[in-house]
C-alpha distance (Angstrom), angle and dihedral (degrees) to the residues before:
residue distance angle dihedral
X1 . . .
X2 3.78 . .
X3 3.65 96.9 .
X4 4.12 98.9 65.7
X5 3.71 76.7 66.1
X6 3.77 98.6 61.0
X7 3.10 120.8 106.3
X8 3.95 121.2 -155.4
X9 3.70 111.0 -128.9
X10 3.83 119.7 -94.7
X11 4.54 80.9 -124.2
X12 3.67 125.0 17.7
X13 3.38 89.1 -167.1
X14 4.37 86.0 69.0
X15 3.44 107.8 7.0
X16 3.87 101.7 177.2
X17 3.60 83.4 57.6
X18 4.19 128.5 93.2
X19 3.62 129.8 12.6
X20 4.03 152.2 -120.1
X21 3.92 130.1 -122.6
X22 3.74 108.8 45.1
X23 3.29 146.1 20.8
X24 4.28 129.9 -129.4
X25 3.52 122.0 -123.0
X26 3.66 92.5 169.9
X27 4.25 146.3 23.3
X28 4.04 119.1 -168.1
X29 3.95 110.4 -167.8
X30 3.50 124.3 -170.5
X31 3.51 106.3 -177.2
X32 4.06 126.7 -177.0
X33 4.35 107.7 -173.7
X34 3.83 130.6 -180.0
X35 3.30 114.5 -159.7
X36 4.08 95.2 -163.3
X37 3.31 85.7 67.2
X38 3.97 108.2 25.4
X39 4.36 86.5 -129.2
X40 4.06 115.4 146.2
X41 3.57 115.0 -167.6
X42 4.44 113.8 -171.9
X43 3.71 138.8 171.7
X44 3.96 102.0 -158.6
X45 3.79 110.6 -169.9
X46 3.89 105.6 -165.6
X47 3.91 125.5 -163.2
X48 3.54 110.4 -156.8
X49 4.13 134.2 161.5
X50 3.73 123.4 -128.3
X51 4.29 118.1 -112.3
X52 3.65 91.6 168.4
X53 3.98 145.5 29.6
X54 3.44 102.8 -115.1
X55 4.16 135.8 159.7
X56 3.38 88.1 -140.3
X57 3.97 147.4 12.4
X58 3.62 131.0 -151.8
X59 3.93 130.3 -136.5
X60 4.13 122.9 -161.2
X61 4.05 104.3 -115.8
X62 3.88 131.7 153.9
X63 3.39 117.2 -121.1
X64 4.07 90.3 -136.6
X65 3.75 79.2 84.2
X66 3.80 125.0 60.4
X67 3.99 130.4 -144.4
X68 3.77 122.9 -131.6
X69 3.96 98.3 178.3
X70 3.67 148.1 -0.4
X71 3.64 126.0 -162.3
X72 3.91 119.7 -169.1
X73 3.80 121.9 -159.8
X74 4.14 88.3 -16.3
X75 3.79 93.6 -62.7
X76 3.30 120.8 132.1
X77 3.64 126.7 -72.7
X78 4.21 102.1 -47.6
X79 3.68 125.5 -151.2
X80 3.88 118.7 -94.5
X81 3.76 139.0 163.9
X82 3.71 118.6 -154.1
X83 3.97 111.1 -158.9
X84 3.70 138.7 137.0
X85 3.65 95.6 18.7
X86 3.72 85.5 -53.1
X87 4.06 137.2 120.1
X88 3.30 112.1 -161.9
X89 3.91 124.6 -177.9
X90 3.42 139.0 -177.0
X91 4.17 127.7 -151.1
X92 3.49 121.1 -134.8
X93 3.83 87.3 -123.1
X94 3.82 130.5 27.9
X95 3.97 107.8 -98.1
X96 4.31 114.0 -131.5
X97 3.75 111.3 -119.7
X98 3.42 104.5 -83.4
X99 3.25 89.3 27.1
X100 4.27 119.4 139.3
X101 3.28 112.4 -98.3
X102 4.41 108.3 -165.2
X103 4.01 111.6 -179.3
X104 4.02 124.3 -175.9
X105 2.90 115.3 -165.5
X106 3.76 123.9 -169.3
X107 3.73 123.3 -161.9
X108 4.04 158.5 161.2
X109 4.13 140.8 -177.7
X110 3.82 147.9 107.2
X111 3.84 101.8 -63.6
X112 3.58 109.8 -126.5
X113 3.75 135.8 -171.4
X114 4.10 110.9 -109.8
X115 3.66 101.9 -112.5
X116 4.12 112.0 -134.7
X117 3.91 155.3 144.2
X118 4.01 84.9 -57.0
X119 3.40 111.4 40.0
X120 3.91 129.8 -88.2
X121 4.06 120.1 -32.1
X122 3.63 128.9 176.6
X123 3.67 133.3 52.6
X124 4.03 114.8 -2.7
X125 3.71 131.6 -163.5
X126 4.10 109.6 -129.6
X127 3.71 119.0 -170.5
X128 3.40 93.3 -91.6
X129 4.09 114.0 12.4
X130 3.52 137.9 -4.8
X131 3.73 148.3 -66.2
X132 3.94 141.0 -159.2
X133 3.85 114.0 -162.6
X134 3.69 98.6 163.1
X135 3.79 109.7 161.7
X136 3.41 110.8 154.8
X137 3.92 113.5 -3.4
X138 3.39 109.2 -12.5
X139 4.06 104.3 107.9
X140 3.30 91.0 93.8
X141 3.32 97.4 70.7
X142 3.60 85.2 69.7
X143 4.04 110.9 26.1
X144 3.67 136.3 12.6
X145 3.70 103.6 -107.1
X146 3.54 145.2 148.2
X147 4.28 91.2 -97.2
X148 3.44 101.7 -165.0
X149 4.60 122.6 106.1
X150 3.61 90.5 -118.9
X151 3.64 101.3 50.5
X152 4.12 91.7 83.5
X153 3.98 124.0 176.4
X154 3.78 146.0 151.1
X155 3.54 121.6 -99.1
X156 3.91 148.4 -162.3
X157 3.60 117.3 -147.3
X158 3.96 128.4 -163.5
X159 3.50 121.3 165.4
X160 3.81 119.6 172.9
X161 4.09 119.9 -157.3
X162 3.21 148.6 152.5
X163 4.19 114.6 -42.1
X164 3.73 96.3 -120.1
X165 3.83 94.9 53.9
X166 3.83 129.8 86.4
X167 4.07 110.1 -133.1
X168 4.20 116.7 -160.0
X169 3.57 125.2 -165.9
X170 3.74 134.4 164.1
X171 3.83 123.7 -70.7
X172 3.38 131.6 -13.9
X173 4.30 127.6 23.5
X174 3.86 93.9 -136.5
X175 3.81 96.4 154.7
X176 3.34 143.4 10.8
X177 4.15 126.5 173.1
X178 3.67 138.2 170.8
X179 3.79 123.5 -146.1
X180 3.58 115.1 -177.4
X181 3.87 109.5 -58.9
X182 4.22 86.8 -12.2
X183 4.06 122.1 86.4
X184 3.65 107.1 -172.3
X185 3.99 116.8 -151.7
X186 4.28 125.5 -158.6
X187 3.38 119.3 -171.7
X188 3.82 119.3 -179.5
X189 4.11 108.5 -151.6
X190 4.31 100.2 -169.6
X191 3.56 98.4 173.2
X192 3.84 113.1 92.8
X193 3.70 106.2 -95.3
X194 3.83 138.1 -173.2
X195 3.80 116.8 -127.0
X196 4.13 100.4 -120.2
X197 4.05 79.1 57.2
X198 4.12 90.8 61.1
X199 3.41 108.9 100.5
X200 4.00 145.7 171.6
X201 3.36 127.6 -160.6
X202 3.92 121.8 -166.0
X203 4.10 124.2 170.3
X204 3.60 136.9 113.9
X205 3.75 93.0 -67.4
X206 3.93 139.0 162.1
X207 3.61 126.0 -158.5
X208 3.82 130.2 -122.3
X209 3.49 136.2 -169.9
X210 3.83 111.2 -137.2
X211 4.03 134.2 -155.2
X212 3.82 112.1 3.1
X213 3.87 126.4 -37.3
X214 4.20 86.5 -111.9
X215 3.62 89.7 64.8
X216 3.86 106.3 126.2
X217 3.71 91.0 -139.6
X218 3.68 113.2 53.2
X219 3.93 98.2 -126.1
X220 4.48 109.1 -163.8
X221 3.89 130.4 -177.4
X222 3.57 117.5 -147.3
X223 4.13 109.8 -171.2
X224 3.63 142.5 115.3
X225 3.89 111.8 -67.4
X226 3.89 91.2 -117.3
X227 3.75 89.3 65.5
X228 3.69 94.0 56.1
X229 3.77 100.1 90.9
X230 4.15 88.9 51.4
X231 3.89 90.9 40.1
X232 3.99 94.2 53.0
X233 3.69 83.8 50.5
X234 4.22 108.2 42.1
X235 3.96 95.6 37.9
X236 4.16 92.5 37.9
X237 4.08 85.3 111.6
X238 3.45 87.9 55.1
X239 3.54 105.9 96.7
X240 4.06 85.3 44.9
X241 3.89 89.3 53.2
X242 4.05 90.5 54.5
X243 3.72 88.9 59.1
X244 3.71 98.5 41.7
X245 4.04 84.5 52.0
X246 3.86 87.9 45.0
X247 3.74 97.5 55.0
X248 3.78 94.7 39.9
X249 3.68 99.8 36.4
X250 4.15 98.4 29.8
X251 3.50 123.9 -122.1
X252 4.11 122.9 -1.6
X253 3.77 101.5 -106.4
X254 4.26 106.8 -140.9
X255 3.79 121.8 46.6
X256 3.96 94.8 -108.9
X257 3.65 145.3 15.6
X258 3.71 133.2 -140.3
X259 3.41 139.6 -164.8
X260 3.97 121.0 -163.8
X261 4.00 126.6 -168.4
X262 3.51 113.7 -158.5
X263 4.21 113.2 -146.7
X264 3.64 83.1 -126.4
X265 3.67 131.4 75.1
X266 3.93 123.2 -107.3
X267 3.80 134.3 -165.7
X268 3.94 92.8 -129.4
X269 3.43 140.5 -13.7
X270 3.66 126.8 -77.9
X271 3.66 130.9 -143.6
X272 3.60 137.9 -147.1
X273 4.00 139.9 167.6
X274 4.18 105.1 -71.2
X275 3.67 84.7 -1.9
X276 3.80 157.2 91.3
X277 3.60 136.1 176.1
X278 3.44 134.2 -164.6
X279 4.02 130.3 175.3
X280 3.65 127.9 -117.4
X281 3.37 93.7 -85.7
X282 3.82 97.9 72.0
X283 3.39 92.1 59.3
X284 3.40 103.8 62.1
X285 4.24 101.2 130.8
X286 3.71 93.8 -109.2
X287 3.81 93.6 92.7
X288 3.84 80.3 -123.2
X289 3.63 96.0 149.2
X290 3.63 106.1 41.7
X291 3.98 97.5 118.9
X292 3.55 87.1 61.6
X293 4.18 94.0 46.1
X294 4.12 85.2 60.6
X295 4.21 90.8 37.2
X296 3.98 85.8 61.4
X297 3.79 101.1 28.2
X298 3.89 78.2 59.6
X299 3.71 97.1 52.6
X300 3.67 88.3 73.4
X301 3.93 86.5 80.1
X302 3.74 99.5 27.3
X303 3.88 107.7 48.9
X304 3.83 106.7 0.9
X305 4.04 96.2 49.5
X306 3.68 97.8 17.3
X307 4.50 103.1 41.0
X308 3.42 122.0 174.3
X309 3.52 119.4 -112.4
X310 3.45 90.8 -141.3
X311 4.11 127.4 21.0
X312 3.96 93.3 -128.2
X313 4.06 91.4 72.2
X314 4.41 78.5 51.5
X315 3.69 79.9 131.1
X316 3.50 91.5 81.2
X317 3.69 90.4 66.2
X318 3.62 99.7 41.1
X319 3.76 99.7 28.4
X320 3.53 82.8 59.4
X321 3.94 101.6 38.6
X322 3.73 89.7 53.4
X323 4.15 96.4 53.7
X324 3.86 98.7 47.9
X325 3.93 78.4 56.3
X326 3.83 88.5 53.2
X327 4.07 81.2 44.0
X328 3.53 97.4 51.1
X329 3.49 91.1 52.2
X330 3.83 98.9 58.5
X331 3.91 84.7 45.7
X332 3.55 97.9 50.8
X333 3.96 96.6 44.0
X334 3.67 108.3 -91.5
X335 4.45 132.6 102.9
X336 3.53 113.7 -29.5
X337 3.99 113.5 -98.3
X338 3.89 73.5 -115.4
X339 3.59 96.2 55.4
X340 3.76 86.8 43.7
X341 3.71 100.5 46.5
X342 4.35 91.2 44.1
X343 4.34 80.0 49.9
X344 3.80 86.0 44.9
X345 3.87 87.8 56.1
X346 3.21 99.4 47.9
X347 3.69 96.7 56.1
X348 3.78 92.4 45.5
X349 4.18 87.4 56.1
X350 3.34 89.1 64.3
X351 4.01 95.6 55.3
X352 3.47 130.4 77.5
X353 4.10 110.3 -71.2
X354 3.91 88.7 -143.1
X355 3.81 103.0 111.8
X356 3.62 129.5 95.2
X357 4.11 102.5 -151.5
X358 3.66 91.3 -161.9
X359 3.60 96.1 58.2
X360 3.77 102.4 1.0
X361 4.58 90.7 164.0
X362 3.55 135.5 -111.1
X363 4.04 88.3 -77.9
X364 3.65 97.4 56.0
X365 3.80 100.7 26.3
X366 4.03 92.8 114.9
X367 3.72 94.6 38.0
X368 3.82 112.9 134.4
X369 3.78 91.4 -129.3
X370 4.31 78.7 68.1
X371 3.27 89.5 49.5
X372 4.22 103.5 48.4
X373 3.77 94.1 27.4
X374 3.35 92.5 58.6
X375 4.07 89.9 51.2
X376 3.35 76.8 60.5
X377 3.34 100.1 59.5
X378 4.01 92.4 48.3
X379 3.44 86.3 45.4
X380 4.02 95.9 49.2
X381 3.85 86.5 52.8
X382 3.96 94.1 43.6
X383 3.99 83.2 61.0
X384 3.29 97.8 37.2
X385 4.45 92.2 46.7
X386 3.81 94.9 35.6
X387 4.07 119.1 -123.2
X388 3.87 98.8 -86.0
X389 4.60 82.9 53.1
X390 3.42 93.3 46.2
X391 3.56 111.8 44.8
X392 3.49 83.7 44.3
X393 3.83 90.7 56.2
X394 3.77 91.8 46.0
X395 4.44 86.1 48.1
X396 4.06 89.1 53.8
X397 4.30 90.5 38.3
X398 4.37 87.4 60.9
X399 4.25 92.4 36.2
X400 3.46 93.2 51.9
X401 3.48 109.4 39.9
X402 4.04 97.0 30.5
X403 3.62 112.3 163.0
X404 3.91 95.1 -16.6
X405 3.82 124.3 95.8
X406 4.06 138.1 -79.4
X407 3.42 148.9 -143.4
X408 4.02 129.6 -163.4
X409 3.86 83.8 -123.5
X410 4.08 96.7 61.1
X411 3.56 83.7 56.4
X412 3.92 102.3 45.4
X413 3.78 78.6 51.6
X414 4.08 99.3 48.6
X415 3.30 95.5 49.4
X416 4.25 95.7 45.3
X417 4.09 68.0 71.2
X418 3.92 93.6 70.5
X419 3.51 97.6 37.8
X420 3.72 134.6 82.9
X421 3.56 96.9 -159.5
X422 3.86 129.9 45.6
X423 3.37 116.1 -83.3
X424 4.02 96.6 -162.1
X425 3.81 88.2 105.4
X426 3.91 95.2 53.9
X427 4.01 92.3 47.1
X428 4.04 89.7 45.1
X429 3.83 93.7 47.2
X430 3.80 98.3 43.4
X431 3.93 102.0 31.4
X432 3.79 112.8 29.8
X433 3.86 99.1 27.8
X434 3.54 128.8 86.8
X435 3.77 99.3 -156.2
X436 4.07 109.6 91.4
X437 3.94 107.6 -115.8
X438 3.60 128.9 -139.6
X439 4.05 122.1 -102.9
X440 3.63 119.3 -113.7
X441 3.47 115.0 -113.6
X442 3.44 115.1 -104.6
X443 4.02 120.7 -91.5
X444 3.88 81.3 33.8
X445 3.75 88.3 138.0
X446 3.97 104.4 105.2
């Protein structure tokens, strides 16, 4: 009898993670954080619409951080449990479909990152600040929230810190005040975002403009001053890369981007809505990392903009990450992203052909065989298209899904639209076969 109950999870790929009921339009954080002692303190009011009747309705939350109080709807202080990663709360009185739903939530701990299958996500100590690398579930180690890609909502930001220390936070610098010893930081993010994309930044930072002041996107460095020198020099291409992207992609979907360099060294890059943030170690003044400045200047569009709906179709964040490097490296003088993507192959022949791209599991969801095959696959239909097709495909894909949520299905059936011939073959062989297909050859276009 039990099992009519069941409910399948909303992504098999994290099933602890997301929930049923309503749906948030809207996350207030007001944040207080010491770094001495690593201790966040928050009120998060949440505005959220009902899709359900239920008694109750659950928030993502690590238990590393404890609640004091929850009010629902203004009443006053409503019943909750907060267990298993999970905050549950109930209203005084059942809520209509449709229905507001408004949750505070007040609440205090050590942040920690959420410990699973690929490592630790969520908010990080460094030696002297603070990080948020949340891809895919680690939010919740930070704020309760609805932690799943295609829960997407605007959000207001304040964190208050320590005076000497420079605090980041998605979208828009609306207010920033010192108190004694304190400096207290809003940022108001209005484009739709998913909660691994939240993010807050805090070290002992200074803040750059980069490219010229006629630049149509505003274009910022945030990074300790004795980076500056190796920053002006690794990400000088920058501003060159954002129009590349611009004219191949269409237009640059926030109202700014940011780059941050931590003082401390990190294993790869990390990116957020309106921002990316690299460690130390990418700046180095060798230019040695600028494949991975376009891969996460191009996330903007594929990822941030453009989410998945759910994390097995990742590919169309990384697929597409991983050509506009191959893109940017044709545009900025280097291989061909044909040279790079026949190179690419090669490499991947001699791996294991065990993978399915298109739903490649929770296990091997950031493996780099997702990441380059699905180049591959962009690539594939790029040849098989022609340019003018494609980059017209990939123009429509970011107009007509801006800032909303996508499936690998919307874009099988986009592109069909710039093709004469079906492209069910291409899709089958590249995404949901484990066998490693040949390249077209090049002017395959008819």
């Amino acid at each position: 009898m039990a099992d009519k109950f069941y409910l399948p999870p909303i992504d098999e790929y994290l099933p602890q993670n997301g929930n049923r009921g309503y749906r948030i339009s809207r996350y207030e954080l007001e944040l207080v954080y010491k770094l001495a002692s690593n201790r966040l303190s928050g009120r998060a009011s949440i505005t959220a619409v009902t899709t359900a009747v239920q008694p109750r309705y659950a928030l993502d939350l690590s238990q590393a951080l404890g609640v004091s109080k929850v009010f629902v709807n203004g009443a006053k202080a409503a019943k909750y449990t907060h267990q298993g990663g999970k905050l549950t709360v109930t209203p005084a009185q059942k809520i209509p479909v449709g229905g507001v739903l408004s949750i505070v939530v007040q609440y205090a701990g050590t942040p920690l990152p959420v410990r699973g299958p690929w490592g630790e996500v969520g908010w990080e100590e460094l030696t002297e600040g603070a990080l948020v690398a949340s891809q895919p579930n680690g939010a919740a180690s930070w704020f309760p929230c609805d932690d799943h890609p295609s829960s997407k909502a605007s959000y207001r930001i304040s964190i208050t810190t320590d005076s000497p220390y420079y605090a980041v936070a998605n979208g828009t610098l609306v207010r920033r005040q010192t108190k004694a010893s304190q400096t207290t930081w809003v940022y108001d993010q209005t484009e739709p975002m998913s909660s691994y994309l939240a993010t807050i930044q805090i070290g002992p930072y200074h803040k750059y403009r980069v490219g010229s002041v006629h630049e149509d996107v505003p274009m910022h460095a945030i990074l300790p001053s004795r980076l500056r020198a190796n920053f002006d020099h690794d990400f000088a291409r920058q501003p060159e890369m954002m129009t590349e992207f611009r004219n191949r992609f269409g237009p640059y979907p926030f109202g700014a981007y940011t780059v941050v360099v931590t003082d401390d060294d990190l294993e790869i890059p990390i990116e957020a809505q309106g921002i990316s943030i690299f460690g130390a170690n990418h700046c180095d003044g060798r230019r040695g990392a600028e494949r991975l400045v376009a891969h996460e200047l191009a996330h903007q569009w594929f990822g941030n903009s453009l989410t998945v709906q759910q994390w097995r179709d990742i590919w169309l964040h990384e697929g597409f990450a991983c050509y506009a490097e191959w893109i940017w490296s044709q545009a900025g003088g280097g291989p061909s992203a044909d040279q790079l993507a026949r190179a690419a192959r090669q490499n991947l022949s001699r791996a294991p052909q065990d993978i399915v791209v298109g739903d490649p599991g929770p296990a091997l969801m950031f493996d780099d065989r997702v990441y380059k095959r699905g180049a591959l696959t962009l690539h594939s239909l790029r040849l098989t298209l022609g340019d003018t097709g494609f980059f017209a495909l990939l123009r429509d894909w970011t107009s007509r899904y801006r800032h909303s949520t996508v499936t690998a299905e919307e874009f099988a059936d986009l592109a069909g639209h710039y093709s004469a011939v079906s492209l069910r073959p291409l899709w089958d062989r590249w995404l949901y076969e484990r066998p490693l297909p040949e390249l077209p050859a090049v002017g395959a276009a008819g």
